[in-house]
Steps between C-alpha positions, in 0.01 A plus 500: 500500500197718575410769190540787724842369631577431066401900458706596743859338378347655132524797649820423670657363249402833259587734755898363503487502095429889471695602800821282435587758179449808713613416839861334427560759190769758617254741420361692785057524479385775590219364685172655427624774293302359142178499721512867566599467848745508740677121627295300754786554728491852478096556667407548792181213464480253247301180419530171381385136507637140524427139400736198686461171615542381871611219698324435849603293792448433868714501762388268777599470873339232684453456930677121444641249300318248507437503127590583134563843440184574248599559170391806270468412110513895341395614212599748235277843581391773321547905633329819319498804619533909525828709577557830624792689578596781690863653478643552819885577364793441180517134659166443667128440509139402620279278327214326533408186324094381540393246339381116508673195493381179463690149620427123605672324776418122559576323880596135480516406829682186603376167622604504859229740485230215554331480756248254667234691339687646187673312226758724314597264242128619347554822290194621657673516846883570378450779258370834563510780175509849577398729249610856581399812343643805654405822432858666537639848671853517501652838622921484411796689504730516152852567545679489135869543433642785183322409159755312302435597116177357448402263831503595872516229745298517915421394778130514591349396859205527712152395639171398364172415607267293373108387445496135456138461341547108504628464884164358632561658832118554584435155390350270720621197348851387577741220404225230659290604231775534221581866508828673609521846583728789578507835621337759239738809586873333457769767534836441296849630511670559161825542404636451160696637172480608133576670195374833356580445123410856311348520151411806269120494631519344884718249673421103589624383838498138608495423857547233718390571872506205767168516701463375910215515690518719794244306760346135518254460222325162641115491594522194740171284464239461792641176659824577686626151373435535181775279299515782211605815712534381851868427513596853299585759686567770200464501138629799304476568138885525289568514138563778258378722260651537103322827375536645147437891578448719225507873566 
């Protein structure tokens, strides 16, 4: 496991010690109220951040088939990030999220790939990785039920845009000369749930949010024949997000 991926179960993993006491207690926190303020839920604005791991895929759909669906290896991912909130009503409210996340996909493409002038049982030809780093805008709607004691449970949902600084869009190199790309500006629907768990001096809320690509993220190479993305037709980014937010 990677160190950052080993600080963030640490942190985890200490989070759930020091809430467990105060969130199943029968005792009532009064969120915020040591701190000299009022509870998070109660202002109008209020800030935050997150830490979470991902889980990327593709979704492929191809013009025949004629061969092997490609296969997509995934790998655990890494999110950071920035939260604000705006409180629309008792059950409601607008937040953004910015921040980066970082993930690796690897393409293992099949051997009825070959052709006369390709050989896809070599690793050079059959696997592609695609590092992605996205610099991430999501803009989402929270919809949470009554506070029960100490924890609150929602529904959150929305859009986000993206920067993917590792596409190689503007590259001029393709898959003849070893290099994959994708679109730079992928656009995702989110939809997803969670739990707002309250302490004395701000509340933790893991998330889970699935993530689907809204439009075809494929940069097709120069040749129209090429073996690598002339048979797909659309490739679209799924997975999900598991955020630790902290507000």
């Amino acid at each position: 496991m990677k160190t950052k991926q080993i600080i963030l179960l640490l942190l985890v993993v200490f989070a759930i010690q020091q809430t467990t006491a105060q969130v199943f207690s029968d005792h009532k926190v009064r969120n915020g109220s040591r701190a000299g303020r009022g509870s998070i839920d109660d202002k109008l604005i209020s800030w935050g951040y997150y830490l979470g791991f991902n889980s990327l895929d593709y979704k492929f759909h191809y013009r025949t088939n004629n061969h092997d669906d490609i296969v997509v290896k995934t790998s655990t991912g890494f999110n950071v990030g920035l939260l604000g909130n705006l409180k629309l009503g008792k059950h409601i409210d607008f937040r953004i999220e910015p921040g980066l996340s970082f993930t690796t996909r690897t393409l293992q493409y099949p051997e009825s790939y070959t052709t006369a002038d390709y050989d896809f049982t070599s690793t050079s030809n059959s696997e592609r990785e695609i590092q992605s780093t996205y610099v991430y805008f999501p803009f989402l709607i929270k919809w949470s039920t009554k506070r029960i004691g100490n924890f609150k449970p929602f529904l959150i949902g929305g859009v986000s845009a993206t920067i993917n600084l590792s596409s190689n869009e503007k590259s001029k190199d393709d898959n003849f000369a070893g290099k994959f790309r994708t679109t730079t500006n992928p656009g995702f629907l989110e939809l997803g749930f969670g739990i707002d768990f309250y302490l004395h001096y701000f509340k933790v809320s893991p998330t889970i949010r699935g993530v689907f690509a809204i439009d075809d993220e494929l940069i097709r190479d120069t040749g129209a024949n090429s073996p690598w993305t002339g048979n797909i037709s659309n490739m679209q980014t799924r997975g999900f997000f598991l955020n630790i937010v902290v507000q």
